[in-house]
C-alpha positions, 0 to 999 in steps of 0.5 A: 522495480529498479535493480537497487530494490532489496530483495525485502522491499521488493518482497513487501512490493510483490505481496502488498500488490497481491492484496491489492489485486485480489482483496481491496481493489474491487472495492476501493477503485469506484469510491476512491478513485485517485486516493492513495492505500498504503498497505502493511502486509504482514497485518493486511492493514491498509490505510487510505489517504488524499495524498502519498504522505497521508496515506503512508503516515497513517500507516506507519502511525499504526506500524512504525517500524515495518515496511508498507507499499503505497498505490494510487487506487485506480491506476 
C-alpha cells in the first residue's frame, strides 16, 4: 500500500483482505478464478463480477456510500 493511502482506506484494505483469507477465498478461487470480489466489510457483503468495474458497481449499488476493496480472485 502506497504512503498516501488514508489510514481508513488502508483499514477497509486490511479488513476486506482478512475476510477474503479466511471466508471467501476457499470457495471462490476454483470457480472463479480470474473474476473480481469487491467486499463491503462493514457488512461482510461481497460482490462478484467479470471485470473490476462490475464488481465494484455491484457493490456500491447495494452500498453507496461506503468504502469496498476489489481483489482479482485467484491471485
Amino acid at each position: 500500500m502506497g504512503p498516501f493511502i488514508s489510514e481508513e482506506k488502508r483499514d477497509v484494505i486490511q479488513r476486506a483482505q482478512a475476510i477474503y483469507s479466511s471466508l471467501l477465498r476457499q470457495d471462490l478461487d476454483p470457480s472463479y478464478s480470474g473474476k473480481y470480489v469487491s467486499i463491503e466489510p462493514d457488512s461482510g457483503d461481497y460482490f462478484l463480477g467479470e471485470s473490476i468495474f462490475h464488481a465494484i458497481d455491484a457493490a456500491l449499488t447495494k452500498h453507496p456510500k461506503r468504502l469496498v476493496h476489489t481483489i482479482r480472485i485467484g491471485d
